[in-house]
KOLTI-644001 format. One line per field, with one value per residue: residue in one letter; chain; x, y, z of N, C-alpha, C in turn. Coordinates in steps of 0.02 Angstrom, whole numbers, plus 50000, padded with zeros to 5 digits. Example, Ala and Ser with C-alpha at 12.3 -4.5 7.8 and 13.67 -1.06 7.14 Angstrom:
rest = [a:s]
kette = [A:A]
nxx = [50660:50642]
nyy = [49716:49888]
nzz = [50390:50354]
caxx = [50615:50684]
cayy = [49775:49947]
cazz = [50390:50357]
cxx = [50660:50645]
cyy = [49835:50002]
czz = [50390:50394]
end
This chain:
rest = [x:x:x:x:x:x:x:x:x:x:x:x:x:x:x:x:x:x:x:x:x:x:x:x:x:x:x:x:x:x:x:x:x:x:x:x:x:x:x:x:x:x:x:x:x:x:x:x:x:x:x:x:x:x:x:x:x:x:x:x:x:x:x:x:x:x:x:x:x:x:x:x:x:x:x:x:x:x:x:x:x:x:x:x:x:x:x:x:x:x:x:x:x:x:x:x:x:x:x:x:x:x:x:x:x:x:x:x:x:x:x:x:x:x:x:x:x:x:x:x:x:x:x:x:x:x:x:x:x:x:x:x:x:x:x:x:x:x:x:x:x:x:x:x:x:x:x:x:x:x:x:x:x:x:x:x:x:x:x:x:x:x:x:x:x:x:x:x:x:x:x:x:x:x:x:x:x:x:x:x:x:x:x:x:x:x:x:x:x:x:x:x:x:x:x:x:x:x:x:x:x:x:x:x:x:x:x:x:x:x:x:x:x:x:x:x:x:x:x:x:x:x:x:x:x:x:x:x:x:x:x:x]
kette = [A:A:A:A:A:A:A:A:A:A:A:A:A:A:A:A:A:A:A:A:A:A:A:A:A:A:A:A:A:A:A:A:A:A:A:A:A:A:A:A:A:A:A:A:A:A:A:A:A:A:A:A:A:A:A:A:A:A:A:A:A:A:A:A:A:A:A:A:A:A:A:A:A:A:A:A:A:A:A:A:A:A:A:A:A:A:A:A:A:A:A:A:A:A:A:A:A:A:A:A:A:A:A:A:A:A:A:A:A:A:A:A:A:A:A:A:A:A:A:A:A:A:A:A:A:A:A:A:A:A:A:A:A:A:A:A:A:A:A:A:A:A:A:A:A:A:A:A:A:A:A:A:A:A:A:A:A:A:A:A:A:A:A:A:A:A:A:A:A:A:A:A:A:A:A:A:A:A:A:A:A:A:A:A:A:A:A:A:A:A:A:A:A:A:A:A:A:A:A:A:A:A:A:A:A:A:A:A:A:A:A:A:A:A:A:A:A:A:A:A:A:A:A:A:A:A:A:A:A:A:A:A]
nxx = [47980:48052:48066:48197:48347:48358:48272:48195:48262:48201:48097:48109:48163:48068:47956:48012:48039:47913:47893:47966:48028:48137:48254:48290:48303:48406:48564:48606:48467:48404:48463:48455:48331:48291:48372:48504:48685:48757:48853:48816:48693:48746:48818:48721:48662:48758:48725:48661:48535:48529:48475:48343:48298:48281:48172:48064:48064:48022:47892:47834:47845:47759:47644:47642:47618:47514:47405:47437:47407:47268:47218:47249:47130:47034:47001:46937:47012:47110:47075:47099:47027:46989:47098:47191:47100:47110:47236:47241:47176:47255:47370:47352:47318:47454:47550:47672:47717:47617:47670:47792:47728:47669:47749:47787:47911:47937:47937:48001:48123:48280:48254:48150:48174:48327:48413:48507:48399:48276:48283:48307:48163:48080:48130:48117:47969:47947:47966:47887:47757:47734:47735:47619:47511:47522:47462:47361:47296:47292:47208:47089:47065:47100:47076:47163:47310:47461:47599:47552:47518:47641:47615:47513:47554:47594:47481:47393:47482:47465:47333:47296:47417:47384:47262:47327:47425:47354:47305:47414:47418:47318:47284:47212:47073:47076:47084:46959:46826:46895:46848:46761:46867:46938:46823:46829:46947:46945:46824:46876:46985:46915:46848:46917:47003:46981:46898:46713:46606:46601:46731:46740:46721:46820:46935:46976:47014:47127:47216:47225:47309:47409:47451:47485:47617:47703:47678:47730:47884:47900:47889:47973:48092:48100:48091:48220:48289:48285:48297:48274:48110:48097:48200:48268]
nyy = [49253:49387:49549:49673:49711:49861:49908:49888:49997:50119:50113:50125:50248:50334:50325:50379:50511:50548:50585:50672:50777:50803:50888:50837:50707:50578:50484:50373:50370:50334:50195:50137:50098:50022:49905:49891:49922:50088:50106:50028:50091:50186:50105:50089:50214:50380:50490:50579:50649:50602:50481:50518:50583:50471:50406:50483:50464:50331:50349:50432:50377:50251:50309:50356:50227:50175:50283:50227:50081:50107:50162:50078:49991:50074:50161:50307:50360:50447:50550:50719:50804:50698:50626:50731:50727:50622:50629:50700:50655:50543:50595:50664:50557:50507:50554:50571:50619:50708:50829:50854:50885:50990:51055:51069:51129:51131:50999:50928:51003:51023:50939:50962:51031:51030:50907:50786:50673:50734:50850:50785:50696:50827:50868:50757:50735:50876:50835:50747:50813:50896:50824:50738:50808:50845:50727:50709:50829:50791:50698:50749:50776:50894:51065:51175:51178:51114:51135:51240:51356:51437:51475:51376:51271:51365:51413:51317:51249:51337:51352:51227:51203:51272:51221:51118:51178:51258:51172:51158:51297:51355:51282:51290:51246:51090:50939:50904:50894:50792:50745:50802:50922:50861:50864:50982:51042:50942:51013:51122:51098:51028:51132:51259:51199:51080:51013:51058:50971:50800:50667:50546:50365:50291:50381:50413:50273:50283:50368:50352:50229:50306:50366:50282:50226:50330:50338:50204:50235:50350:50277:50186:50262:50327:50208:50157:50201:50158:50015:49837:49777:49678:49523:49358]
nzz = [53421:53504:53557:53490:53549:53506:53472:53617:53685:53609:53636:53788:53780:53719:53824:53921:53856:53844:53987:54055:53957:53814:53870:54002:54026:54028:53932:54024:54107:54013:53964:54093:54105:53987:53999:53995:53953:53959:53862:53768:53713:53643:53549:53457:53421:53408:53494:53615:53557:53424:53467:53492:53403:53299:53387:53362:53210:53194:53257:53178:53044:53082:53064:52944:52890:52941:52872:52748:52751:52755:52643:52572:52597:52559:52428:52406:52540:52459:52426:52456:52558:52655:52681:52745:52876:52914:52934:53052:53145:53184:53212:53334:53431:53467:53575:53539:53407:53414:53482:53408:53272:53325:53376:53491:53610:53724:53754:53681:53649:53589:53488:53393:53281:53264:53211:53119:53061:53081:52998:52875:52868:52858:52729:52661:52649:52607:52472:52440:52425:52328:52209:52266:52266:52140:52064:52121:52063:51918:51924:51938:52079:52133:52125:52098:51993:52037:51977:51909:51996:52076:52219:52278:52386:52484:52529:52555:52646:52731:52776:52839:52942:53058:53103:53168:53238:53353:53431:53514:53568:53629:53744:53846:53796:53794:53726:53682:53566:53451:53320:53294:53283:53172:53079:53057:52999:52885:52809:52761:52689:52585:52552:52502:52416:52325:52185:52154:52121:52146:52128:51997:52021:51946:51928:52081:52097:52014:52073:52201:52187:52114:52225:52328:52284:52325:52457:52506:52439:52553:52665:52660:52652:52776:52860:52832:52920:53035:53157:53164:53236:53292:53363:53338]
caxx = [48029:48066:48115:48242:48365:48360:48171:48183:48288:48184:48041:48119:48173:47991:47927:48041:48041:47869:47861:48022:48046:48212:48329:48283:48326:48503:48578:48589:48433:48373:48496:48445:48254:48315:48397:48547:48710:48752:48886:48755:48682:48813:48838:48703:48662:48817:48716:48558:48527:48499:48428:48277:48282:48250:48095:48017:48053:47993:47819:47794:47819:47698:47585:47625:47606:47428:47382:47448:47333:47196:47214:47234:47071:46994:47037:46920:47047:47163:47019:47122:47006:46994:47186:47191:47061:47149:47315:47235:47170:47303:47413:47322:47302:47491:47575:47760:47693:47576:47703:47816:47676:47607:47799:47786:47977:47942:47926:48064:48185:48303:48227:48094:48215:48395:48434:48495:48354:48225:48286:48300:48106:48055:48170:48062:47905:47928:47976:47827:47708:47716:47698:47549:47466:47522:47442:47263:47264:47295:47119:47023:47033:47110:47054:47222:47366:47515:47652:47544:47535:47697:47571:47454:47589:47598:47408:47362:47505:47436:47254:47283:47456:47334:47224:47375:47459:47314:47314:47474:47428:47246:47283:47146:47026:47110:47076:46893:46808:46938:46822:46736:46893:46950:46788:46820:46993:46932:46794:46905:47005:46863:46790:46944:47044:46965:46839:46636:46583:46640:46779:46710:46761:46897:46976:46980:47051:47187:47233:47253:47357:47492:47477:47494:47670:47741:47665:47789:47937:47921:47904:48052:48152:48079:48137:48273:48369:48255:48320:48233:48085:48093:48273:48264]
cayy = [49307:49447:49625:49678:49757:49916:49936:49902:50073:50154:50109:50152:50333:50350:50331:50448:50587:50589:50590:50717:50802:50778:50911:50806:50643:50553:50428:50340:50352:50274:50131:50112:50099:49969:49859:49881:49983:50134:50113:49968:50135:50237:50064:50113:50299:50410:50558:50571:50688:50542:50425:50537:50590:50406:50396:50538:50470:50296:50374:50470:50303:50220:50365:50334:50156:50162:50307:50176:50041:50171:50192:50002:49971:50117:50189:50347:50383:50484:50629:50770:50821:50636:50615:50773:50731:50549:50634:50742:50595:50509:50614:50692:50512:50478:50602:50606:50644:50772:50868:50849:50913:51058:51121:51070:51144:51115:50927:50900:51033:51028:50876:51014:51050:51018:50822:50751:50647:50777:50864:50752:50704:50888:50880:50691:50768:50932:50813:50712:50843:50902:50743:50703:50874:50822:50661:50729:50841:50753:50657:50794:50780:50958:51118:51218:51141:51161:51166:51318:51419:51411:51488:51344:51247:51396:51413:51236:51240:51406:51338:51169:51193:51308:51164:51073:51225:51276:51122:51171:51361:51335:51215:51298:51199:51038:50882:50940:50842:50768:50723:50886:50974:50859:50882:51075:51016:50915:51039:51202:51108:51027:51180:51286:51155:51039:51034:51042:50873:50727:50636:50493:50309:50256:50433:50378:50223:50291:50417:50307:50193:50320:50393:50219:50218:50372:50336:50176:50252:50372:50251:50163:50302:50354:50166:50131:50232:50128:49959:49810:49782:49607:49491:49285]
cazz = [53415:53553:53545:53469:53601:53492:53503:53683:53709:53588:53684:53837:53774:53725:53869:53968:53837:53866:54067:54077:53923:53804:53920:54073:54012:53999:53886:54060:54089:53933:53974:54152:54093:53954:54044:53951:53980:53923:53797:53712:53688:53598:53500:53408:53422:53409:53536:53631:53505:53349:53465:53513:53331:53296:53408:53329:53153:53233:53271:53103:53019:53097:53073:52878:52881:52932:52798:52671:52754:52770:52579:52520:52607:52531:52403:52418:52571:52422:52425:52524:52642:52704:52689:52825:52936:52956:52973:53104:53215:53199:53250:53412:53484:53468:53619:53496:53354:53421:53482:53348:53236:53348:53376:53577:53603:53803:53780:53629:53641:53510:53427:53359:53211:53271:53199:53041:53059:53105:52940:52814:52871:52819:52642:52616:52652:52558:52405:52406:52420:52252:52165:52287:52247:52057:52058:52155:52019:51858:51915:51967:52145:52156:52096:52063:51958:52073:51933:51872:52031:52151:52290:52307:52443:52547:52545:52585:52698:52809:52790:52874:52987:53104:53149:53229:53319:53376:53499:53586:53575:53642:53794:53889:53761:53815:53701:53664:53512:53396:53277:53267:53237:53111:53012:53038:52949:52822:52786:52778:52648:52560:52497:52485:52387:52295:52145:52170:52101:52175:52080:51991:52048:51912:51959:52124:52110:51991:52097:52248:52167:52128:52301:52375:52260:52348:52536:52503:52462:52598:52714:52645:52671:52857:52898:52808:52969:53098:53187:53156:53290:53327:53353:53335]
cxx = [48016:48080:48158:48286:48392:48305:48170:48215:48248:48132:48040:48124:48120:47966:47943:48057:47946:47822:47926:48034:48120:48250:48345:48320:48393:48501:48589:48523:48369:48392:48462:48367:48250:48339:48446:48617:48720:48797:48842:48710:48706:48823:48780:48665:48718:48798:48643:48523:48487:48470:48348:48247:48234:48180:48061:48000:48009:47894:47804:47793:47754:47642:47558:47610:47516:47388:47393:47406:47270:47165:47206:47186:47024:47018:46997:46967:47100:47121:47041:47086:47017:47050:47184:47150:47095:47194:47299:47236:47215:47390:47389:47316:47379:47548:47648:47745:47649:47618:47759:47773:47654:47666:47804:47891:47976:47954:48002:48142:48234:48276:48178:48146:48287:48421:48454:48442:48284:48239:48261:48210:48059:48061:48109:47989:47880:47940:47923:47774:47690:47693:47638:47512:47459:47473:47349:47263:47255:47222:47088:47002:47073:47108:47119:47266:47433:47578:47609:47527:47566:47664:47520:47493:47558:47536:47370:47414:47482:47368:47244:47336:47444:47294:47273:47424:47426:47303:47375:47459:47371:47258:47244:47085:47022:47083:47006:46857:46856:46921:46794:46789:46916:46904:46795:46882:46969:46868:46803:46955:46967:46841:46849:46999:47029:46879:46754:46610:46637:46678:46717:46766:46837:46920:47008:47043:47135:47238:47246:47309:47419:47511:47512:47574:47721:47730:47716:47857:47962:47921:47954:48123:48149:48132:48184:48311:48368:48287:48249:48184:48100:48176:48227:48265]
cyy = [49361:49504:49618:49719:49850:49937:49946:49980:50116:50175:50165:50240:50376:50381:50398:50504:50609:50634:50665:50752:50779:50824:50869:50731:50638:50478:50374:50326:50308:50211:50100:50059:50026:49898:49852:49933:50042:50152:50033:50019:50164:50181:50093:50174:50323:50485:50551:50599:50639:50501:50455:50561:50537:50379:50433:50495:50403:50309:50401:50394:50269:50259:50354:50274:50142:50220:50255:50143:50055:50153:50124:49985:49996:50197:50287:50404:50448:50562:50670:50781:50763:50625:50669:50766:50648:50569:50661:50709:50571:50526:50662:50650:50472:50552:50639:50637:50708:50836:50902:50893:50988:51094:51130:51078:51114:51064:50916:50952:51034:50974:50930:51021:51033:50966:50817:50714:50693:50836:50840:50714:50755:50894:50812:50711:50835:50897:50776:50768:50885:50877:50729:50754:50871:50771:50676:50779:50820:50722:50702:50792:50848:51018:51152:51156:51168:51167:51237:51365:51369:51418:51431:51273:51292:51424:51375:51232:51303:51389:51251:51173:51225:51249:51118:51130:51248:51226:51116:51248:51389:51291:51197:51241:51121:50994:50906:50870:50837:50779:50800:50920:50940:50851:50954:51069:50989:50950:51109:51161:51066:51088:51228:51255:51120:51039:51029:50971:50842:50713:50572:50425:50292:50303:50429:50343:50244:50315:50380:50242:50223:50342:50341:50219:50270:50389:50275:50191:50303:50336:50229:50196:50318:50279:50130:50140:50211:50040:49916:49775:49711:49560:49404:49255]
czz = [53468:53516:53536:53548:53576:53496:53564:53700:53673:53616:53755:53838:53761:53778:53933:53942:53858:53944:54070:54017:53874:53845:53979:54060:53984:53974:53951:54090:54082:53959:54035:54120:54041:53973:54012:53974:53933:53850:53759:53665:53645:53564:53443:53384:53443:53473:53545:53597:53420:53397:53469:53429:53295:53328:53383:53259:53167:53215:53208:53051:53020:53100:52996:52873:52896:52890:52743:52684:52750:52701:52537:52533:52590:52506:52400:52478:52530:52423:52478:52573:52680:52721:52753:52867:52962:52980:53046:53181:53233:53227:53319:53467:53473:53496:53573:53450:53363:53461:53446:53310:53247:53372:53448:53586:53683:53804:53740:53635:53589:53451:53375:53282:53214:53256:53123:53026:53028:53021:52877:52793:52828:52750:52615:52598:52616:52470:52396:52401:52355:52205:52192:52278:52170:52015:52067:52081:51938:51844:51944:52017:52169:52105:52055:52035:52002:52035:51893:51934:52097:52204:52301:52373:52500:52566:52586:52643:52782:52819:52831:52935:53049:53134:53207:53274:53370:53461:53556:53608:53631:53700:53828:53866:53775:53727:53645:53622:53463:53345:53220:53233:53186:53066:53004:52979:52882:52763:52737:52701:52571:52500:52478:52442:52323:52249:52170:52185:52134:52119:52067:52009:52022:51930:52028:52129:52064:52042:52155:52248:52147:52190:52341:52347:52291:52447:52553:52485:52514:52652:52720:52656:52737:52872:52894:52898:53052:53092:53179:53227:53305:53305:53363:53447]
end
């Protein structure tokens, strides 16, 4: 089986959002770079606008798809800090996503917030995060109860969304140690998050088994709106 000839443009638009930015780049192009023409394009993106949308959502996919594998291979992976210090890596060593993430407006331009895509992402992602903050705490892998205080989102969200702006804000620093900062990450919400004692094992494993139930339907929904990679 080959590429699909919708992967191949997705590919292609990849590649040239990340050498030129999205203002710089045209739906020709994309096509040229494809090997394809340009209304093959517009067959199945309606505006350069959804297709670059589509590479973004593309890349966050496959960002979730290996947290899920992360997590079926070990189930200890459900223990927040570890959950953020994977997301961290894994999104610093994947150029879309790390700008996406860190709010790079220079590289994406309106993709930063302007998409039905690029929306409905945010609405999926603010709906699981309750349930997965629900779930960690039910087994005692998180300290606060977040149906009993509304402030523990916008806590956890200002105490970790600093580690990833910080890398577009900071440039001087360049790259630096990854690792390091995502144990400064995984340390920072470690102790400000999550109970003393270790969880015990069956807690664990519970607790990774409903996460694993809601890291699959968000993927399901990320790629419901993605083209299938490979054609006959």
């Amino acid at each position: 089986m080959g590429q699909s000839r919708e992967a191949r443009i997705l590919d292609a638009a990849g590649e040239l959002l990340l050498v030129f930015g999205y203002r710089r780049v045209t739906i020709e192009d994309v096509a040229r770079r494809a090997g394809v023409g340009k209304g093959t394009v517009y067959l199945h993106w309606s505006s350069k606008l959804e297709l670059f949308a589509t590479v973004l959502v593309r890349d966050v996919a496959a960002i979730v798809a290996e947290q899920l594998a992360a997590l079926r291979a070990d189930p200890a992976e459900v223990r927040l800090h570890r959950t953020m210090r994977a997301l961290f890596l894994l999104v610093m060593h994947r150029p879309l996503a790390r700008a996406f993430y860190t709010g790079d407006t220079e590289l994406l331009g309106a993709l930063s917030a302007d998409t039905k895509i690029g929306r409905q992402f945010a609405m999926d992602k603010a709906a699981m995060a309750q349930p997965y903050l629900s779930v960690l705490h039910e087994h005692g892998l998180l300290a606060d109860d977040p149906g009993a205080d509304p402030g523990l989102m916008y806590r956890f969200s200002a105490a970790t969304t600093g580690f990833f702006l910080l890398e577009r804000l900071l440039p001087a620093a360049g790259d630096g140690d990854l690792e390091a900062k995502a144990g400064a990450l995984a340390t920072t919400v470690r102790r400000g998050f999550e109970p003393a004692a270790d969880p015990a094992h069956a807690a664990i494993e519970a607790a990774a088994a409903a996460v694993i139930d809601l890291y699959e339907h968000l993927l399901a929904d990320l790629t419901r709106s993605l083209p299938e990679e490979n054609s006959p």
